[in-house]
C-alpha positions as CSV (number, residue, x, y, z in Angstrom):
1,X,122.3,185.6,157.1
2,X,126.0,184.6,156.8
3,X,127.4,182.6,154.0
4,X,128.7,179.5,154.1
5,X,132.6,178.8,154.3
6,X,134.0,177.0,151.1
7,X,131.5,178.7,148.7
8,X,133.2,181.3,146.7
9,X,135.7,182.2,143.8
10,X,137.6,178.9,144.8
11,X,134.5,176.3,143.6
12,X,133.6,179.2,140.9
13,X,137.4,178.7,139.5
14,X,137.2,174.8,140.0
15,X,134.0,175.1,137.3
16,X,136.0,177.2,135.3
17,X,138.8,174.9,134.6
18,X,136.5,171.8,134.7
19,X,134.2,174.1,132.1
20,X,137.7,174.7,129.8
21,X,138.8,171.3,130.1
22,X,135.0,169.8,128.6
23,X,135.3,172.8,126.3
24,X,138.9,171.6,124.8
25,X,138.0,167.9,125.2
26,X,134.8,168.8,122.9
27,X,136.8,170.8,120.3
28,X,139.7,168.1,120.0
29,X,136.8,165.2,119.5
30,X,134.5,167.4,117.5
31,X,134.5,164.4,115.1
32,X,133.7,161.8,117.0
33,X,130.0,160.9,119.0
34,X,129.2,161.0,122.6
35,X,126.3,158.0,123.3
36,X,124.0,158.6,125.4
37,X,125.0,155.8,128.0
38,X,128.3,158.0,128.6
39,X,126.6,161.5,128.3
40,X,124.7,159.9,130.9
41,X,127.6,158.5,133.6
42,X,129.1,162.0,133.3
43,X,125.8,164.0,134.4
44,X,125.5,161.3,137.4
45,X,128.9,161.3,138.3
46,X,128.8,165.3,138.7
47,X,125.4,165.6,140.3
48,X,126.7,162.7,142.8
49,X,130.3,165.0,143.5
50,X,128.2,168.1,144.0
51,X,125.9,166.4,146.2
52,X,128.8,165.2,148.4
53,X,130.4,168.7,148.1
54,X,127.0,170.2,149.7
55,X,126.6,167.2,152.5
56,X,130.3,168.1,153.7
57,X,129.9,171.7,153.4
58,X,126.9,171.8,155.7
59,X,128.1,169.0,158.2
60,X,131.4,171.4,158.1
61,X,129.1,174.6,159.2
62,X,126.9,173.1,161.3
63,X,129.6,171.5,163.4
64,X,132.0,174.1,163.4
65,X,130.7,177.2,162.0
66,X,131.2,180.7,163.2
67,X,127.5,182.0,163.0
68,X,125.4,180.5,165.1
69,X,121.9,181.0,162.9
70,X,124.3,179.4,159.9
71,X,125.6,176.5,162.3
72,X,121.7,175.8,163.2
73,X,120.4,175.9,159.7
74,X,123.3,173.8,158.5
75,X,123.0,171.5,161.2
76,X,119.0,171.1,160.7
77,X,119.1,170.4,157.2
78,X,122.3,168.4,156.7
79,X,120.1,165.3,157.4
80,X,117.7,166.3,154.4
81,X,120.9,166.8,152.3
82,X,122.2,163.6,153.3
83,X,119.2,161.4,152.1
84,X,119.2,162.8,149.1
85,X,122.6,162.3,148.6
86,X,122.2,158.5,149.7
87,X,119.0,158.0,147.4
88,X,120.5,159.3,144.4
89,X,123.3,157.0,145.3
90,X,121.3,154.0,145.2
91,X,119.7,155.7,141.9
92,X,122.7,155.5,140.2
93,X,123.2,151.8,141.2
94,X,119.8,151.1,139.5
């Protein structure tokens, strides 16, 4: 099966840098404490931008895409990927 456009050493270099930048933040506040509550709003806030990133990818593929088994499975799951993205939305509201 084909792989889907937009996955690939670009994202892997975007989690690289966002990995380096967490890894200097930690080292330059190595002193201080990270409560819960905002340990918290960070791992939502991430899950909710990679859940956004996968809902564009494959509504991206399965309108456009250049294989057509890709474009179909894209297209047929997009509205699975899509409710979960809107009910961790309302989640996070919670």
């Amino acid at each position: 099966m084909g792989r889907l456009r937009g996955v690939g050493s670009g994202r892997q270099e975007g989690r690289d840098a966002d990995r380096d930048k967490l890894l200097l933040a930690e080292s330059a506040n190595a002193d201080k404490k990270v409560s819960a509550d905002d340990l918290t709003k960070h791992y939502h806030s991430k899950q909710g931008d990679t859940r956004e990133d996968v809902v564009d990818l494959f509504k991206r593929d399965g309108d456009e895409g250049d294989n057509a088994d890709l474009t179909t499975w894209a297209a047929k799951d997009r509205t699975a990927l899509e409710h979960d993205l809107m009910t961790s939305m309302n989640v996070d509201r919670e």
